[in-house]
DRENTORKOL-3810 file (N, C-alpha, C; in nm, 4 decimals):
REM DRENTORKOL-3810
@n.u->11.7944; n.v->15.4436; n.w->9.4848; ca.u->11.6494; ca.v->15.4471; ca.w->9.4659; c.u->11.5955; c.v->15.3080; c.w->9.4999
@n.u->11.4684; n.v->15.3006; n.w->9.5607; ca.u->11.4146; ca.v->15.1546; ca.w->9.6063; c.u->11.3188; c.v->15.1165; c.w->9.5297
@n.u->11.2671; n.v->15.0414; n.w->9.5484; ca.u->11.1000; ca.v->14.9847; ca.w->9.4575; c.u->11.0019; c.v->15.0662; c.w->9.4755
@n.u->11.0104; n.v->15.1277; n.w->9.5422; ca.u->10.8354; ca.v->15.2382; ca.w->9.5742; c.u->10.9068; c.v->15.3629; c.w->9.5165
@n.u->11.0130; n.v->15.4329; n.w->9.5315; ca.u->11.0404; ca.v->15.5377; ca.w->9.4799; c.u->11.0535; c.v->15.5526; c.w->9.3321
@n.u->11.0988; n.v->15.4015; n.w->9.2950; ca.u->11.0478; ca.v->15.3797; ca.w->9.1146; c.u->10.9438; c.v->15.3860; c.w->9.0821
@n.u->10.9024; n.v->15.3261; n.w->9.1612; ca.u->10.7446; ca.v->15.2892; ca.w->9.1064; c.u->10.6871; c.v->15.3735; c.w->9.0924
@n.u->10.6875; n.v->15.4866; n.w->9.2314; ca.u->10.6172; ca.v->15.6871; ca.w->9.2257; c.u->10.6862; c.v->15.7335; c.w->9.1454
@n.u->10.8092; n.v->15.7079; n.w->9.0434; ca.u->10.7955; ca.v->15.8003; ca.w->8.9223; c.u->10.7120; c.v->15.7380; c.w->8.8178
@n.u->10.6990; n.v->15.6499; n.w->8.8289; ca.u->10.6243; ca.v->15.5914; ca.w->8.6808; c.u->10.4753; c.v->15.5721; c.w->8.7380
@n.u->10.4274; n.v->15.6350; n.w->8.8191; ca.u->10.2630; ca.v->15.6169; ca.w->8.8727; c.u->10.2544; c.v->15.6800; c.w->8.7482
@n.u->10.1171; n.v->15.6208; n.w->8.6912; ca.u->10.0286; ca.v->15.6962; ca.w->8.5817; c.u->10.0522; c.v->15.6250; c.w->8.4373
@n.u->10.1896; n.v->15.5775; n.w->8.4406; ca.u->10.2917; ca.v->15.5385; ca.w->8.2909; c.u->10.1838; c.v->15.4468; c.w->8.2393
@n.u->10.2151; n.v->15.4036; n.w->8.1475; ca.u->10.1688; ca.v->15.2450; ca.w->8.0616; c.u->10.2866; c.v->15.2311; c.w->8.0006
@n.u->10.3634; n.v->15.1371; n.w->8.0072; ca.u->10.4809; ca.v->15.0982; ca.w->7.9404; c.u->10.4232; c.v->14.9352; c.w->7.8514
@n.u->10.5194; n.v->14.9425; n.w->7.7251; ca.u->10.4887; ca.v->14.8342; ca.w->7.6581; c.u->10.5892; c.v->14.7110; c.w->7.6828
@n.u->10.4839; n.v->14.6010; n.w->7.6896; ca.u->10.5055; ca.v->14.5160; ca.w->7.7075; c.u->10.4480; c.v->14.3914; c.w->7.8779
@n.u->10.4741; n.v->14.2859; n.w->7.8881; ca.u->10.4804; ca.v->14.2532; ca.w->8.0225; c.u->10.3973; c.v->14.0889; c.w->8.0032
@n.u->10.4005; n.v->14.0467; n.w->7.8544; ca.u->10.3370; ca.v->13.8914; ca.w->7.8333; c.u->10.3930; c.v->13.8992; c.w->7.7113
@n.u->10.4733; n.v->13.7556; n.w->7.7071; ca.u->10.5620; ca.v->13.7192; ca.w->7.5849; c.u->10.4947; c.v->13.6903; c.w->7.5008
@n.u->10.4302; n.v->13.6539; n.w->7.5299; ca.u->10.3147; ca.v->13.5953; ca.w->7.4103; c.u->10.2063; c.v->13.6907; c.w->7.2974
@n.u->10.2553; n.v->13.8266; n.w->7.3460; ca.u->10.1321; ca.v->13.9385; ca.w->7.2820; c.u->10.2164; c.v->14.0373; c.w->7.2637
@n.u->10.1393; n.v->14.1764; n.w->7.2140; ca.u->10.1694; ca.v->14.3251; ca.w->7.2448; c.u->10.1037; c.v->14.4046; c.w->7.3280
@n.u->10.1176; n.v->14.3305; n.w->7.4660; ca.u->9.9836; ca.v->14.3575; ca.w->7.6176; c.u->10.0990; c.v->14.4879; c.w->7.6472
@n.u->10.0118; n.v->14.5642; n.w->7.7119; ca.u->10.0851; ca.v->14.6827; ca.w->7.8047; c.u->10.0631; c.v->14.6797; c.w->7.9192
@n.u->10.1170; n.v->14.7202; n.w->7.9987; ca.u->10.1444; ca.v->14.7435; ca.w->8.1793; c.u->10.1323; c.v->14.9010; c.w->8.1887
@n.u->9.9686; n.v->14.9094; n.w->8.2438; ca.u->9.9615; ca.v->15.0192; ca.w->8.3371; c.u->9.9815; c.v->15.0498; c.w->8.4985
@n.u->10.0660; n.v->15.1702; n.w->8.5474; ca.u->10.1356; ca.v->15.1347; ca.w->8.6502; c.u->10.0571; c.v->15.2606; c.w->8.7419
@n.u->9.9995; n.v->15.2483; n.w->8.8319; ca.u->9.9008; ca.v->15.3416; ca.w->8.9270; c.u->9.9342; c.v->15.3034; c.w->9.0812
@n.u->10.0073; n.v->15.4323; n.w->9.1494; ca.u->10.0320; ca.v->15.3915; ca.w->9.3176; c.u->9.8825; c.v->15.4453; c.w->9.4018
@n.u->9.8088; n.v->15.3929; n.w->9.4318; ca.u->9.7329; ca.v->15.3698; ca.w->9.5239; c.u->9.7665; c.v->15.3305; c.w->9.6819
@n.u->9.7736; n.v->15.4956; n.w->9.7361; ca.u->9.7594; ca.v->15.4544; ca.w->9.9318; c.u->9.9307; c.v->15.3933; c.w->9.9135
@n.u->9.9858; n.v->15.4217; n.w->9.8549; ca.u->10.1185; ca.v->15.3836; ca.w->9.8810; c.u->10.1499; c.v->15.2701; c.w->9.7938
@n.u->10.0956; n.v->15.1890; n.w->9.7706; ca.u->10.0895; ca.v->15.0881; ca.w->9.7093; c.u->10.1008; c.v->15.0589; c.w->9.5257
@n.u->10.1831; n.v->14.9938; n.w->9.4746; ca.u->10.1810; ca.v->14.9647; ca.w->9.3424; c.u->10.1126; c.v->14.9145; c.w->9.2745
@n.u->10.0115; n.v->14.9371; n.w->9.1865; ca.u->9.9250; ca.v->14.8055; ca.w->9.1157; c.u->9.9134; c.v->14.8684; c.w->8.9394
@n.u->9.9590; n.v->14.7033; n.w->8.9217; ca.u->10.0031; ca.v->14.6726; ca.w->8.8237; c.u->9.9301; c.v->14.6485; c.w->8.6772
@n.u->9.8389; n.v->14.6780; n.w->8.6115; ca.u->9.7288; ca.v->14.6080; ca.w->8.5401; c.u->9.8088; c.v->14.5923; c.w->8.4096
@n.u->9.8172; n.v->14.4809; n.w->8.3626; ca.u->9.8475; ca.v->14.3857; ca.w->8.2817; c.u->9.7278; c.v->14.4115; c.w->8.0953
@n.u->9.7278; n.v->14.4330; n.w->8.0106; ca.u->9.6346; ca.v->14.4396; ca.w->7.9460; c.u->9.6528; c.v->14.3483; c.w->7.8308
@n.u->9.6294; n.v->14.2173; n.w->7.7818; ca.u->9.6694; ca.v->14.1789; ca.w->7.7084; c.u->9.6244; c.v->14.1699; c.w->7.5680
@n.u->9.6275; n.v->14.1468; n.w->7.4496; ca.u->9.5489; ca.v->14.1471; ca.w->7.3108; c.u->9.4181; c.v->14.0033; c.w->7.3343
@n.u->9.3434; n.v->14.0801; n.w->7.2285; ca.u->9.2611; ca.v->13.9775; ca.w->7.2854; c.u->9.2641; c.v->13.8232; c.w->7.2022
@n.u->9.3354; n.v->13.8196; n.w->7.1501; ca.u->9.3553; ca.v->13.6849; ca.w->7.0968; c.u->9.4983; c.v->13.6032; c.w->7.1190
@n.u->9.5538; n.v->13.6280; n.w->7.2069; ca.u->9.6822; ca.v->13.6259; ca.w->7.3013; c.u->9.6510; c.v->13.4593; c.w->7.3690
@n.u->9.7136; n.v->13.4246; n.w->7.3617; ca.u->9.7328; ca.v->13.2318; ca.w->7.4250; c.u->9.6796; c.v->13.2220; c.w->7.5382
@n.u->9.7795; n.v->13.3265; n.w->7.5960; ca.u->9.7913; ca.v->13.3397; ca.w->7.7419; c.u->9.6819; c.v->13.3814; c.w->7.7890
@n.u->9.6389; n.v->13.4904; n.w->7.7146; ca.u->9.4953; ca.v->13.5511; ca.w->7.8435; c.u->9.3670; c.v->13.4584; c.w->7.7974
@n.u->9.3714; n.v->13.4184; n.w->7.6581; ca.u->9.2731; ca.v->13.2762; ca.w->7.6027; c.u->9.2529; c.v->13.1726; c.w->7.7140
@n.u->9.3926; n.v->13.1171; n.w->7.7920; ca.u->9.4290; ca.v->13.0337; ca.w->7.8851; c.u->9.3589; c.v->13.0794; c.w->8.0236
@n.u->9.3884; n.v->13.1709; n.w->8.0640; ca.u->9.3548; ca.v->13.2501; ca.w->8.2054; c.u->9.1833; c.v->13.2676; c.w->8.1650
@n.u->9.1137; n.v->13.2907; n.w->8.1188; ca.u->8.9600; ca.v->13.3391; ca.w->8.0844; c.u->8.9093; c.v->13.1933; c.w->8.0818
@n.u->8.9704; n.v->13.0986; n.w->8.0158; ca.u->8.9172; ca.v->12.9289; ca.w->8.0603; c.u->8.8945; c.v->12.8963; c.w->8.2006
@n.u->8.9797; n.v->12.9245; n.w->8.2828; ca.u->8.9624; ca.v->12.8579; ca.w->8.3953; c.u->8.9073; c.v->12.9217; c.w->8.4932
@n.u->8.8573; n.v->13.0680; n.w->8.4695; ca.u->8.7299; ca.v->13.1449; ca.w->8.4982; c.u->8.5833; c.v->13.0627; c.w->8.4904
END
């Protein structure tokens, strides 16, 4: 099995986890062939505190 054929079984999934720092989930959607990844993190999480600053 390769990376796209994983990935088309888990189109649709949200699996937990994907930032050490929280209890963020990873929603996983193939678009046009393509994997994309959305990241969701808690909202009081270091990390996404960090990333929204330099916005």
């Amino acid at each position: 099995m390769n990376v796209t054929e994983l990935f088309a079984r888990l189109d649709g999934a949200t699996i937990p986890g994907g930032c050490p720092d929280c209890d963020s989930e990873t929603d996983i959607a193939i678009k046009n062939g393509v994997a994309h990844l959305s990241l969701h993190h808690d909202d009081d999480c270091p990390t996404w505190i960090r990333i929204q600053a330099r916005r």
